[in-house]
Jmol script that loads the backbone (N, CA, C; Angstrom):
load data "model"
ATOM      1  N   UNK A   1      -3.596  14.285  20.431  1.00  0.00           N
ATOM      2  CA  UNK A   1      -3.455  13.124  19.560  1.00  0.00           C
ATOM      3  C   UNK A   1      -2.148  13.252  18.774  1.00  0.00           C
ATOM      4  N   UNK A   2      -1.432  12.316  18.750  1.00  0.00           N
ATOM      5  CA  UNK A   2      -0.128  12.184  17.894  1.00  0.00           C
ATOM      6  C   UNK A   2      -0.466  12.444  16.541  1.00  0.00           C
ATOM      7  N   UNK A   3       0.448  13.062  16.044  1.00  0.00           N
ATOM      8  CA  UNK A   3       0.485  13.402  14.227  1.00  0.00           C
ATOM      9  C   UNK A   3       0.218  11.884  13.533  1.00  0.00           C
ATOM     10  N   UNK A   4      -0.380  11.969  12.470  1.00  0.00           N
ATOM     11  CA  UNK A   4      -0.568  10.862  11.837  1.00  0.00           C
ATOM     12  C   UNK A   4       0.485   9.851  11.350  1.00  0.00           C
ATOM     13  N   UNK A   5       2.072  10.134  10.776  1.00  0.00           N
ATOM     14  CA  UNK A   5       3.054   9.445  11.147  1.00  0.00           C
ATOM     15  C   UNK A   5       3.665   9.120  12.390  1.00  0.00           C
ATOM     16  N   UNK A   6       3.118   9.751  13.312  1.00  0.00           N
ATOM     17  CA  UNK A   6       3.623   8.853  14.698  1.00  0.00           C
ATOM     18  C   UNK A   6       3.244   7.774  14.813  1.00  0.00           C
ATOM     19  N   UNK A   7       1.631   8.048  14.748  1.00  0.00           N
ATOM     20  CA  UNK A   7       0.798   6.827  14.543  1.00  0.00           C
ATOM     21  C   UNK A   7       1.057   5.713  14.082  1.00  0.00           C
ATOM     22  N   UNK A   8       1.209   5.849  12.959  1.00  0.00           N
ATOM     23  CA  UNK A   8       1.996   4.803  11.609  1.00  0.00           C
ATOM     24  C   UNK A   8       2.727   4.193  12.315  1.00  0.00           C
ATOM     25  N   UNK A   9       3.868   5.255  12.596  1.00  0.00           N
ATOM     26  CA  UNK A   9       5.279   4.592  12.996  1.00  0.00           C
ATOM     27  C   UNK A   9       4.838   3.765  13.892  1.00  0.00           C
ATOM     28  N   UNK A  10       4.073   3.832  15.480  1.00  0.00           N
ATOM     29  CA  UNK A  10       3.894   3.341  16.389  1.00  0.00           C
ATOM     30  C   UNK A  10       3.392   1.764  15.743  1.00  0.00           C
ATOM     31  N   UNK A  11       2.052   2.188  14.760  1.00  0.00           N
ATOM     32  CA  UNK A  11       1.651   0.841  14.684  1.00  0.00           C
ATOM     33  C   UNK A  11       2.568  -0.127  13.922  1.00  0.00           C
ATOM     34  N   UNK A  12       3.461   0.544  13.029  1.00  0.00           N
ATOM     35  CA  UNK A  12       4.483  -0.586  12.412  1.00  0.00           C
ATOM     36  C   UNK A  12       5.404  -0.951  13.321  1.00  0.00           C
ATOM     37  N   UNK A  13       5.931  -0.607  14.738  1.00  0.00           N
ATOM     38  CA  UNK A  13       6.660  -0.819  16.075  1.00  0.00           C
ATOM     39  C   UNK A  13       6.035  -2.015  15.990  1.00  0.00           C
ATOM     40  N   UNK A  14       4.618  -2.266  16.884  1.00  0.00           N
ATOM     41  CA  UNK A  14       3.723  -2.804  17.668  1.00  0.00           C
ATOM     42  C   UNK A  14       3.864  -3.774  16.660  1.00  0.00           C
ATOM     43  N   UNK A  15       3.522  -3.802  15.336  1.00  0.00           N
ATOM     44  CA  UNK A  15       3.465  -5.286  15.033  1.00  0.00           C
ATOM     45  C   UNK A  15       4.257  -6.092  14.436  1.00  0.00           C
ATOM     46  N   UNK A  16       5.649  -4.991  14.793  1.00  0.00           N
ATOM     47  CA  UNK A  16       6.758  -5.734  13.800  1.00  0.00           C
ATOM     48  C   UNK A  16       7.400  -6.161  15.275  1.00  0.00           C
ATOM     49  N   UNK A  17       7.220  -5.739  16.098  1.00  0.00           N
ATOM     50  CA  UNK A  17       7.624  -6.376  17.952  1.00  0.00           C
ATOM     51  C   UNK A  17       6.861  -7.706  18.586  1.00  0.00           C
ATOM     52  N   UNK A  18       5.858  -7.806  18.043  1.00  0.00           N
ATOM     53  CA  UNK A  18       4.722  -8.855  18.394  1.00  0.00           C
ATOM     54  C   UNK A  18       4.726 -10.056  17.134  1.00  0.00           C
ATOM     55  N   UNK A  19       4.732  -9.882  15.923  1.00  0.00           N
ATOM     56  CA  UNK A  19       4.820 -10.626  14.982  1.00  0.00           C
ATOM     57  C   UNK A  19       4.679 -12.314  15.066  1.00  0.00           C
ATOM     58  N   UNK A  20       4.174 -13.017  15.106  1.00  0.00           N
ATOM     59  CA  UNK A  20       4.076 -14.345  15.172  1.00  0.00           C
ATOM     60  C   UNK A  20       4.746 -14.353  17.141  1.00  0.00           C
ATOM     61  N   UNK A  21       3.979 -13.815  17.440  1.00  0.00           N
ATOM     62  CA  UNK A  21       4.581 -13.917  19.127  1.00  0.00           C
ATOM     63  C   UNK A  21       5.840 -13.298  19.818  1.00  0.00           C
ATOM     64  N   UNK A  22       6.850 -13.291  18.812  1.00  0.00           N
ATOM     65  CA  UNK A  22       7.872 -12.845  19.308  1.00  0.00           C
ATOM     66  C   UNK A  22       8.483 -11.717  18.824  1.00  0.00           C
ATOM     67  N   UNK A  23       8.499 -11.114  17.596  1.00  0.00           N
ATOM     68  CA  UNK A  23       8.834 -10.316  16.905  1.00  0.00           C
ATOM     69  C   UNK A  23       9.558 -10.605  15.810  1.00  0.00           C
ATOM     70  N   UNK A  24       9.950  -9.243  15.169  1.00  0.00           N
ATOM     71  CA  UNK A  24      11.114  -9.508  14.224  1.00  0.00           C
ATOM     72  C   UNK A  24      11.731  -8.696  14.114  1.00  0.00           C
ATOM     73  N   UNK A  25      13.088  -8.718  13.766  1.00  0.00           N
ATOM     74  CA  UNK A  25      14.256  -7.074  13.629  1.00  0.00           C
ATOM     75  C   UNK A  25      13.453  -6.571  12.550  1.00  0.00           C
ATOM     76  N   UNK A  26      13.912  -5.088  12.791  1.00  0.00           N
ATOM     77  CA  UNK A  26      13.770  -4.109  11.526  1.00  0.00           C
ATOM     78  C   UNK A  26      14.698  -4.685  10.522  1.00  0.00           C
ATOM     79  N   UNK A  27      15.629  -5.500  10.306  1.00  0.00           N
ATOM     80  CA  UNK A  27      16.082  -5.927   9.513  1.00  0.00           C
ATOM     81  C   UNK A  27      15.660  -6.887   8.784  1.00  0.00           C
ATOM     82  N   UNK A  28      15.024  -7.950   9.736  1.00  0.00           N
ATOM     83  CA  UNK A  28      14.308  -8.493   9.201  1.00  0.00           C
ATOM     84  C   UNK A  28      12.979  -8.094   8.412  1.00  0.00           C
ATOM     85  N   UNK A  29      12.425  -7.224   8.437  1.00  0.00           N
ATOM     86  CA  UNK A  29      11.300  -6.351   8.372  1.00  0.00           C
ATOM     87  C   UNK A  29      11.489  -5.681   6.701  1.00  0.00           C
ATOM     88  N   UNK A  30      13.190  -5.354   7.174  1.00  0.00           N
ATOM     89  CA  UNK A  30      13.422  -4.390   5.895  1.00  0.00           C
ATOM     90  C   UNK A  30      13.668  -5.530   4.649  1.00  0.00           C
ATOM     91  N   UNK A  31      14.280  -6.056   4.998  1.00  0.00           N
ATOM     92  CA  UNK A  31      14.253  -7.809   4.224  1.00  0.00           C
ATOM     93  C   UNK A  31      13.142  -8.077   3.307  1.00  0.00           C
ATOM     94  N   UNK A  32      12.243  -7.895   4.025  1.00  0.00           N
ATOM     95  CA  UNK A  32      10.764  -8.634   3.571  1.00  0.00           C
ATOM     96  C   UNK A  32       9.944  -7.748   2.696  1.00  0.00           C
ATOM     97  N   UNK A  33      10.003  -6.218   3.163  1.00  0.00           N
ATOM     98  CA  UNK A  33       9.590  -4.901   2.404  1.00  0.00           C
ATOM     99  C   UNK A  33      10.619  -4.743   1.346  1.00  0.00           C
ATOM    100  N   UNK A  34      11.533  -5.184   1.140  1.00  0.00           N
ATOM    101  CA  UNK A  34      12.574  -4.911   0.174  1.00  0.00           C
ATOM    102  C   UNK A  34      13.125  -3.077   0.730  1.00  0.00           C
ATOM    103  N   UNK A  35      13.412  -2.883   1.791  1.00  0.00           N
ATOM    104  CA  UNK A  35      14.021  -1.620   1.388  1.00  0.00           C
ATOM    105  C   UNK A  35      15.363  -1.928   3.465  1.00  0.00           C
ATOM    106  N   UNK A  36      15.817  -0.904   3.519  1.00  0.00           N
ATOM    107  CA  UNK A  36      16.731  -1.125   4.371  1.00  0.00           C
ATOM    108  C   UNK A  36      16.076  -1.373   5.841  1.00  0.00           C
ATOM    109  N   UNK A  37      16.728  -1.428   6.876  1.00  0.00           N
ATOM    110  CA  UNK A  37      16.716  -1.106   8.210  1.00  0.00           C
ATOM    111  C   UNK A  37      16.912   0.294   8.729  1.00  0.00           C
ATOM    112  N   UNK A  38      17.360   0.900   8.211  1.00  0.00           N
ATOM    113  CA  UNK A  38      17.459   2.087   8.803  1.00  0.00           C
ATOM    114  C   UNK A  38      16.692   2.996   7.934  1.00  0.00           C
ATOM    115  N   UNK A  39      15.836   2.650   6.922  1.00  0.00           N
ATOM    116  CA  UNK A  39      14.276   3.301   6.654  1.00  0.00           C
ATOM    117  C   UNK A  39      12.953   2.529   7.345  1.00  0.00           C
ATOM    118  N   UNK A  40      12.961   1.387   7.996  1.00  0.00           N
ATOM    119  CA  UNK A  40      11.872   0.979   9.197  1.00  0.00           C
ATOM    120  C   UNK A  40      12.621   1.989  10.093  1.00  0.00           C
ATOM    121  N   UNK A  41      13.370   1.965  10.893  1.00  0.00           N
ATOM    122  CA  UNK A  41      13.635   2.400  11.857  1.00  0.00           C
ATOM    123  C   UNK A  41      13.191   3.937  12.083  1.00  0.00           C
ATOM    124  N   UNK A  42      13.194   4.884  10.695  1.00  0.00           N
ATOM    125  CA  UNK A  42      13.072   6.160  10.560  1.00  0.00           C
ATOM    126  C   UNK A  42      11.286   6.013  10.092  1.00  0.00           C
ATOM    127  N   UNK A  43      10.740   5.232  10.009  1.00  0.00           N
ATOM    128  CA  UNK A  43       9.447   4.830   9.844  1.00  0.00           C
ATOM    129  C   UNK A  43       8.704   4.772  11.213  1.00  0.00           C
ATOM    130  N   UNK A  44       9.406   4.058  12.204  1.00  0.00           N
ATOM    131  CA  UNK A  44       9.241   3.828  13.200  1.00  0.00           C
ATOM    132  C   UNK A  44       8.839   5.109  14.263  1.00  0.00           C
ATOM    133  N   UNK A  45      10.407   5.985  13.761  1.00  0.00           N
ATOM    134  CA  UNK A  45       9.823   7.300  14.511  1.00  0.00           C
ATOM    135  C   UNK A  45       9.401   8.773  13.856  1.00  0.00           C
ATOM    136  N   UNK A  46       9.002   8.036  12.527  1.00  0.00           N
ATOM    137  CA  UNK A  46       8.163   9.372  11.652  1.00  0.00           C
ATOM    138  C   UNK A  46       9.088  10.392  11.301  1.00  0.00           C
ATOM    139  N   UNK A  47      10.497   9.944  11.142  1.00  0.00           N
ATOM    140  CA  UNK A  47      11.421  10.484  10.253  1.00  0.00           C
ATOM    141  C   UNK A  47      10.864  10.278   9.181  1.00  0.00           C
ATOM    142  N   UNK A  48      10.619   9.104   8.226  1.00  0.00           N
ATOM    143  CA  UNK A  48      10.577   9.133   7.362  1.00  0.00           C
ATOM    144  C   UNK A  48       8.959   9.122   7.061  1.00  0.00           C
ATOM    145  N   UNK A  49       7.980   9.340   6.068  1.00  0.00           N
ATOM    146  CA  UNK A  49       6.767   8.397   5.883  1.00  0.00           C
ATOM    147  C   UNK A  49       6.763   7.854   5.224  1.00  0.00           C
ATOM    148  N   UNK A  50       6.033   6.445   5.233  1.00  0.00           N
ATOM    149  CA  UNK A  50       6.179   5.735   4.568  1.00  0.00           C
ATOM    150  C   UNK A  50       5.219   5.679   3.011  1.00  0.00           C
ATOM    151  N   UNK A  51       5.104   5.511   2.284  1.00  0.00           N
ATOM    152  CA  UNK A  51       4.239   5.404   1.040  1.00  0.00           C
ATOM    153  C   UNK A  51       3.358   4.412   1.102  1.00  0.00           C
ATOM    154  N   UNK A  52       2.010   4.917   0.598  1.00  0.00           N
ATOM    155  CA  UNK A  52       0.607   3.959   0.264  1.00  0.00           C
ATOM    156  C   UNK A  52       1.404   2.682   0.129  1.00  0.00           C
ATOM    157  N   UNK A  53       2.437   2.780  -0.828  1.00  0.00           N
ATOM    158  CA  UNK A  53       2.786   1.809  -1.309  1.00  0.00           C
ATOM    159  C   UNK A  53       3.616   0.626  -0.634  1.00  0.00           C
ATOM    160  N   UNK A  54       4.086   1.466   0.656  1.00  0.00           N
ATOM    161  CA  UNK A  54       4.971   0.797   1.649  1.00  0.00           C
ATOM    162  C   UNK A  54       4.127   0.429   2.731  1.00  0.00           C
ATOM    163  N   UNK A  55       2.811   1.114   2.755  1.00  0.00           N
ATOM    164  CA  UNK A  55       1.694   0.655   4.142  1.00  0.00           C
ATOM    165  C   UNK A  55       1.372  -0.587   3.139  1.00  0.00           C
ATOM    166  N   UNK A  56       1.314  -0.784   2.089  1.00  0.00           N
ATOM    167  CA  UNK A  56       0.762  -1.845   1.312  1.00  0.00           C
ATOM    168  C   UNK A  56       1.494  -3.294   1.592  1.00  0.00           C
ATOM    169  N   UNK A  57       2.911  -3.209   1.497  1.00  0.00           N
ATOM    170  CA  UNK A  57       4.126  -4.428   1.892  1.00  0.00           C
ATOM    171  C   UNK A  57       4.059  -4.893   3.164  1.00  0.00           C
ATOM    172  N   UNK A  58       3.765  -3.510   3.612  1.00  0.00           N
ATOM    173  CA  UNK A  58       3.759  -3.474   5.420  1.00  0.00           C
ATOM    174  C   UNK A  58       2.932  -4.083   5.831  1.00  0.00           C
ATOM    175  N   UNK A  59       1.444  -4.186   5.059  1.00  0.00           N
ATOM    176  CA  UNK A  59       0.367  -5.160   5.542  1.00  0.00           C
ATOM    177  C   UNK A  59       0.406  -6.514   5.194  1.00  0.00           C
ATOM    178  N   UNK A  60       0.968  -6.588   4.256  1.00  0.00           N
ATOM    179  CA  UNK A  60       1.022  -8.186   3.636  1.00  0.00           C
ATOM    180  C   UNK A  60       2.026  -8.547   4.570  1.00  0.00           C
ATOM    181  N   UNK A  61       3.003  -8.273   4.961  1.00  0.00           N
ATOM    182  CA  UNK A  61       4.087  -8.730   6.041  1.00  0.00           C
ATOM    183  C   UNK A  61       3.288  -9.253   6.729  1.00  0.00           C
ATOM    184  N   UNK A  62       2.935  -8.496   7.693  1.00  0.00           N
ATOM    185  CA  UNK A  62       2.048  -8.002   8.838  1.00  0.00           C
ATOM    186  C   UNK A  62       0.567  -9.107   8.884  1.00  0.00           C
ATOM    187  N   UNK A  63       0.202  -9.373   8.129  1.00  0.00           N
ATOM    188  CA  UNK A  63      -1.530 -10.256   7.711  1.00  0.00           C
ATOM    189  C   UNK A  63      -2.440  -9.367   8.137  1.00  0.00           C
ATOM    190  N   UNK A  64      -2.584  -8.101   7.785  1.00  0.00           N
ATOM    191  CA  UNK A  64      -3.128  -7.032   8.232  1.00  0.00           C
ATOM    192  C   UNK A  64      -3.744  -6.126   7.595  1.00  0.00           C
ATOM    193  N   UNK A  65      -5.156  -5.630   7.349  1.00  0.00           N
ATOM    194  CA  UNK A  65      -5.514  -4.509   6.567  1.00  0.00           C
ATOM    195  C   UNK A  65      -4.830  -3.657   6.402  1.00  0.00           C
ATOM    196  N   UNK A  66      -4.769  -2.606   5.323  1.00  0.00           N
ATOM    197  CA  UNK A  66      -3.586  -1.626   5.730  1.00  0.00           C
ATOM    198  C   UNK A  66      -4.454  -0.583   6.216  1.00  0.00           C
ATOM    199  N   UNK A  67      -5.646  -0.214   6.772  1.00  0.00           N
ATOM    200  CA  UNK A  67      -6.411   0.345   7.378  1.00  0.00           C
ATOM    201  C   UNK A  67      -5.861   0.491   9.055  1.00  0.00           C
ATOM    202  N   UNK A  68      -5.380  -0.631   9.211  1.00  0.00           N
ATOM    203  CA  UNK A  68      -4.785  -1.226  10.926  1.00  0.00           C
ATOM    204  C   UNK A  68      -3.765  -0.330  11.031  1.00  0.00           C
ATOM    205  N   UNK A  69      -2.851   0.500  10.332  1.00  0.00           N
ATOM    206  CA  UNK A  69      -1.898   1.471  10.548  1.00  0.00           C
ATOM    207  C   UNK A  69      -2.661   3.284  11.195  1.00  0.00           C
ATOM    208  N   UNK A  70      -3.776   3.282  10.769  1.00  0.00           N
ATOM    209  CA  UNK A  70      -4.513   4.890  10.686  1.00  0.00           C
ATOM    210  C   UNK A  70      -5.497   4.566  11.929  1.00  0.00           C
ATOM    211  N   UNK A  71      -5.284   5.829  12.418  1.00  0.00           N
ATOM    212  CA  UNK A  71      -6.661   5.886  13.489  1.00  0.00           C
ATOM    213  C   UNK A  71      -7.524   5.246  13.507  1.00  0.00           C
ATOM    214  N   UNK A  72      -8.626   4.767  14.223  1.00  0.00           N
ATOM    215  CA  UNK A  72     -10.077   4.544  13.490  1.00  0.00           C
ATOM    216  C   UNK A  72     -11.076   4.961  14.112  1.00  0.00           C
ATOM    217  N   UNK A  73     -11.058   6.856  14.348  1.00  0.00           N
ATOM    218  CA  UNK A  73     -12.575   7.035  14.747  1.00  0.00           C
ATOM    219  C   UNK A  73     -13.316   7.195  13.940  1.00  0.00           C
ATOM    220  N   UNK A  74     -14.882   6.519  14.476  1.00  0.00           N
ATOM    221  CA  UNK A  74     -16.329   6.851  13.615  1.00  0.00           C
ATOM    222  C   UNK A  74     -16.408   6.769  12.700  1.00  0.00           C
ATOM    223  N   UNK A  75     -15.678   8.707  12.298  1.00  0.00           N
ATOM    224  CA  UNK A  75     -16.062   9.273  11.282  1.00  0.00           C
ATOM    225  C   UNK A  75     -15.189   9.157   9.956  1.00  0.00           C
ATOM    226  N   UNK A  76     -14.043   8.143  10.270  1.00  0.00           N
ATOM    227  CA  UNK A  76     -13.232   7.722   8.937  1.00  0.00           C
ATOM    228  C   UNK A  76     -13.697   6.328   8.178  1.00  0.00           C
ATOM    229  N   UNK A  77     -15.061   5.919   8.410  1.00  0.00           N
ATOM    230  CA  UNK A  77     -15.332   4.956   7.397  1.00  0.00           C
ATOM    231  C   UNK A  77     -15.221   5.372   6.034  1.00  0.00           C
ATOM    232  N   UNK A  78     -15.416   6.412   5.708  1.00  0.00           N
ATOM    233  CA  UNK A  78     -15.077   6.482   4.200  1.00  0.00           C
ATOM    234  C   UNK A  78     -13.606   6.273   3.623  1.00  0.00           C
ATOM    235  N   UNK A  79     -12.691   7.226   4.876  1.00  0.00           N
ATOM    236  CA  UNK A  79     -11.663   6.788   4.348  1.00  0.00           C
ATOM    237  C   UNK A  79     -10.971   5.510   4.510  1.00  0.00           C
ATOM    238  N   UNK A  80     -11.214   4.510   4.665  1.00  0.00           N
ATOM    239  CA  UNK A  80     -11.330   2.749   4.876  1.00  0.00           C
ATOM    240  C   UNK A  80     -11.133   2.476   4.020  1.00  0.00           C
ATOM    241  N   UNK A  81     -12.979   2.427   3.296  1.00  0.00           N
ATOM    242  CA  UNK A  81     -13.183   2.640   2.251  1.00  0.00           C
ATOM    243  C   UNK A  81     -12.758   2.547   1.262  1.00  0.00           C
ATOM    244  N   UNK A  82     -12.143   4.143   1.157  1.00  0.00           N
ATOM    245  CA  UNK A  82     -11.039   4.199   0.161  1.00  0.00           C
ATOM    246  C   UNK A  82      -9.985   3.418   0.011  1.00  0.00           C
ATOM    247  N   UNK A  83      -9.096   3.170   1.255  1.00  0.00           N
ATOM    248  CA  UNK A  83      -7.945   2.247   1.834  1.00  0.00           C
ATOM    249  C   UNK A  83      -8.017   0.992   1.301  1.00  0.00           C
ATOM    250  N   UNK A  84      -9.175   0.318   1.544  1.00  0.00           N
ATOM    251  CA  UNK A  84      -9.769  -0.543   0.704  1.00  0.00           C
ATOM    252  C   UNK A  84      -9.588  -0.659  -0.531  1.00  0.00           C
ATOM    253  N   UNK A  85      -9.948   0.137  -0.947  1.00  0.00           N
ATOM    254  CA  UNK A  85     -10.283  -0.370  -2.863  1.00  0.00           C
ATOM    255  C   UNK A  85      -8.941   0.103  -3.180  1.00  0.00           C
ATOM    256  N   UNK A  86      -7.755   0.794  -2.322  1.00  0.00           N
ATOM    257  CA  UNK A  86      -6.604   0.500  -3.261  1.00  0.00           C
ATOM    258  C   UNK A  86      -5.223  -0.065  -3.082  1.00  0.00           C
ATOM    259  N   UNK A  87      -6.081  -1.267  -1.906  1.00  0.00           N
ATOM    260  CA  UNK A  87      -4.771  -2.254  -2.073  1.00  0.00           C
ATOM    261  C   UNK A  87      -4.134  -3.097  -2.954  1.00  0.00           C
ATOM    262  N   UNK A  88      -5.030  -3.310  -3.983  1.00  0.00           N
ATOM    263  CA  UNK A  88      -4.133  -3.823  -4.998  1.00  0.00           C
ATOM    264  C   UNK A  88      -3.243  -2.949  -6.032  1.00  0.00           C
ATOM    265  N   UNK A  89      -3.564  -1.667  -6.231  1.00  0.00           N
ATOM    266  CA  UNK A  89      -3.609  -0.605  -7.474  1.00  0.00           C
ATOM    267  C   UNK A  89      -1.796  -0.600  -7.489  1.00  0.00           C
ATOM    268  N   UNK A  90      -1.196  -0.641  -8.743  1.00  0.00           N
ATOM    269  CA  UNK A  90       0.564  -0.370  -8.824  1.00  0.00           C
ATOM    270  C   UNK A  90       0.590   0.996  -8.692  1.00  0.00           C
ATOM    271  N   UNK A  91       1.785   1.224  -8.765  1.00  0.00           N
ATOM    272  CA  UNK A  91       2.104   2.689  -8.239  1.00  0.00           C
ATOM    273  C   UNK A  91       1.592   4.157  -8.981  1.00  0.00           C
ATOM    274  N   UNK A  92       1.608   3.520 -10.217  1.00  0.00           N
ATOM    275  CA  UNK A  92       1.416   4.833 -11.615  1.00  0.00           C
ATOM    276  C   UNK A  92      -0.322   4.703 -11.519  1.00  0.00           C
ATOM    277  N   UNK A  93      -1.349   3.872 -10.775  1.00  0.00           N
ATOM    278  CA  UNK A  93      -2.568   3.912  -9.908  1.00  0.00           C
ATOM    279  C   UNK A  93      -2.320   4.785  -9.486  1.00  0.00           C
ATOM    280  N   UNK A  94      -1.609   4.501  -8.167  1.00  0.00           N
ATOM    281  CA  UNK A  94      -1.885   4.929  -6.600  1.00  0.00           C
ATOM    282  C   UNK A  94      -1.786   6.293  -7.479  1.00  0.00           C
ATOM    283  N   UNK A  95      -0.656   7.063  -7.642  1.00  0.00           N
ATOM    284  CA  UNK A  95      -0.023   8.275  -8.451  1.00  0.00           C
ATOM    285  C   UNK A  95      -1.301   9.036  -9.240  1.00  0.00           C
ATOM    286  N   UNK A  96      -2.053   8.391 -10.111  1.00  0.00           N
ATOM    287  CA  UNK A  96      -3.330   8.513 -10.535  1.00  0.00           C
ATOM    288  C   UNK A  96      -4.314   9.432  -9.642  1.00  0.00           C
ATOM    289  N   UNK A  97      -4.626   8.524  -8.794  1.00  0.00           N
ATOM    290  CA  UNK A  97      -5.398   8.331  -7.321  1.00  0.00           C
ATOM    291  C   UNK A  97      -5.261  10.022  -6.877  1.00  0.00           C
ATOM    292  N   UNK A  98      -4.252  10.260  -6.327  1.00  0.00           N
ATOM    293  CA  UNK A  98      -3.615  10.728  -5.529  1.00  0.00           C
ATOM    294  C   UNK A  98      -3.881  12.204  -6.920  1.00  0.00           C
ATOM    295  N   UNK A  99      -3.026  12.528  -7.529  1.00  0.00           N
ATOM    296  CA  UNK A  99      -3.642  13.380  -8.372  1.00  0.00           C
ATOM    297  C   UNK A  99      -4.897  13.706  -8.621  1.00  0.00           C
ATOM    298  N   UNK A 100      -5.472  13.046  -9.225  1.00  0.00           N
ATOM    299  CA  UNK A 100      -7.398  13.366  -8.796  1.00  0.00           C
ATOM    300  C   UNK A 100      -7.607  13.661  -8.183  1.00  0.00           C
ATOM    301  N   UNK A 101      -6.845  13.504  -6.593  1.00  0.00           N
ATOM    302  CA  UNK A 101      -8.067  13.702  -5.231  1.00  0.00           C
ATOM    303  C   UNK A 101      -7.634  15.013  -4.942  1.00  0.00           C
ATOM    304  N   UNK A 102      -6.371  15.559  -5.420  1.00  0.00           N
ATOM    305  CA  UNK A 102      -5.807  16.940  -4.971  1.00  0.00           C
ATOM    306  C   UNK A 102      -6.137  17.733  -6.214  1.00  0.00           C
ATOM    307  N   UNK A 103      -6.646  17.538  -7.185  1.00  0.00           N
ATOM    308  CA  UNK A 103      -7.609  17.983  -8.060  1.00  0.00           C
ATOM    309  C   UNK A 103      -9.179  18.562  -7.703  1.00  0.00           C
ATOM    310  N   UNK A 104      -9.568  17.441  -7.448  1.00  0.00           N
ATOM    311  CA  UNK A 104     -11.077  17.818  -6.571  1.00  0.00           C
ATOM    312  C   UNK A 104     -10.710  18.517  -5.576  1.00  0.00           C
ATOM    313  N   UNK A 105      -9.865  18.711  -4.710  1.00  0.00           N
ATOM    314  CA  UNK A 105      -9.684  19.296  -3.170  1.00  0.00           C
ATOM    315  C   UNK A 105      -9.379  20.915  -3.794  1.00  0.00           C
ATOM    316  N   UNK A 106      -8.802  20.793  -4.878  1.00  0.00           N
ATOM    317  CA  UNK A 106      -8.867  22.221  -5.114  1.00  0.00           C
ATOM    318  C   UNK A 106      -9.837  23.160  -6.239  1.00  0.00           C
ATOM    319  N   UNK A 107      -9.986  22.335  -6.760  1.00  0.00           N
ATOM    320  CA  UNK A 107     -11.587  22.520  -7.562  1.00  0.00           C
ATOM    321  C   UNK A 107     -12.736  23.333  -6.586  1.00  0.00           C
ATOM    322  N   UNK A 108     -12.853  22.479  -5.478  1.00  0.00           N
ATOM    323  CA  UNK A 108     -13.455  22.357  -4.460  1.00  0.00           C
ATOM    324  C   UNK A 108     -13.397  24.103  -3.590  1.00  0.00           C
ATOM    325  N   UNK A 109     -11.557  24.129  -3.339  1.00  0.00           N
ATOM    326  CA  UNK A 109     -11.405  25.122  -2.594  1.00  0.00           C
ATOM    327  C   UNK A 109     -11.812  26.673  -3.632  1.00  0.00           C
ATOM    328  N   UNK A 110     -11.328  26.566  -5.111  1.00  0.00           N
ATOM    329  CA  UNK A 110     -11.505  27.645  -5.981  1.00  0.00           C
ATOM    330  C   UNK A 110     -13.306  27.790  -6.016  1.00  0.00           C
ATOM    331  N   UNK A 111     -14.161  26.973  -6.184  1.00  0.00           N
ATOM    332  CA  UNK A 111     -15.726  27.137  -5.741  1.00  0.00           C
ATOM    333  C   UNK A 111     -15.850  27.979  -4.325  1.00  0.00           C
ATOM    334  N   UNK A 112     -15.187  27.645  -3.620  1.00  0.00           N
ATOM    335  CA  UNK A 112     -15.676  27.933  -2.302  1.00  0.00           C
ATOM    336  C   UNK A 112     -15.320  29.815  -2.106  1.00  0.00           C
ATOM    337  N   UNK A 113     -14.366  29.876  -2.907  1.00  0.00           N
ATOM    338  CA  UNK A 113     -13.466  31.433  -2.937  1.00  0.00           C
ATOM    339  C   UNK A 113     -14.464  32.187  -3.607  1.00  0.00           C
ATOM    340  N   UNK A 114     -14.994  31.764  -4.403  1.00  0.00           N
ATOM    341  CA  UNK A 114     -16.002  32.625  -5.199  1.00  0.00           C
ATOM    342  C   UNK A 114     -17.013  33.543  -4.948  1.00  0.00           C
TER     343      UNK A 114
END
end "model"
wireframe off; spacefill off
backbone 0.3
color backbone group
């Protein structure tokens, strides 16, 4: 299975190539996300990753869950879920978010050492 930014990248390819039928440049793309062409392009092939916050632009472009970028076997309904409840959240959220959860993950791991 491809690394999880391949993935990404692939699915932001696929629907920035298909887009209302025909496609659209990464320029156009970068246009619309507010950031360049040659950060889609490095998006594209998992040079770069992109941020919660950029799968977020990327879906509204797109008319697309931002769930539609990540795998979807089975066993990731929770993380959906999650995906879900934080498409609206601004960044100093997401930032929030994201702190907590690597909080618990190590909370978690220092219990387990014990």
């Amino acid at each position: 299975m491809p690394d999880i930014y391949q993935h990404i990248g692939n699915q932001i390819r696929e629907l920035r190539t298909t887009l209302r039928g025909k496609g659209i440049s990464q320029a156009d793309l970068a246009e619309a996300v507010k950031t360049t062409a040659n950060t889609v392009s490095r998006w594209e092939t998992a040079t770069y990753k992109p941020s919660i916050a950029d799968l977020q632009k990327l879906a509204r472009v797109f008319g697309v869950p931002i769930t539609s970028f990540f795998p979807q076997p089975e066993s990731r309904s929770q993380t959906n879920t999650l995906l879900t409840a934080t498409v609206d959240l601004d960044e100093e959220d997401l930032e929030e978010l994201t702190l907590y959860a690597l909080f618990r993950r190590a909370r978690r791991q220092t219990k387990q050492k014990r």
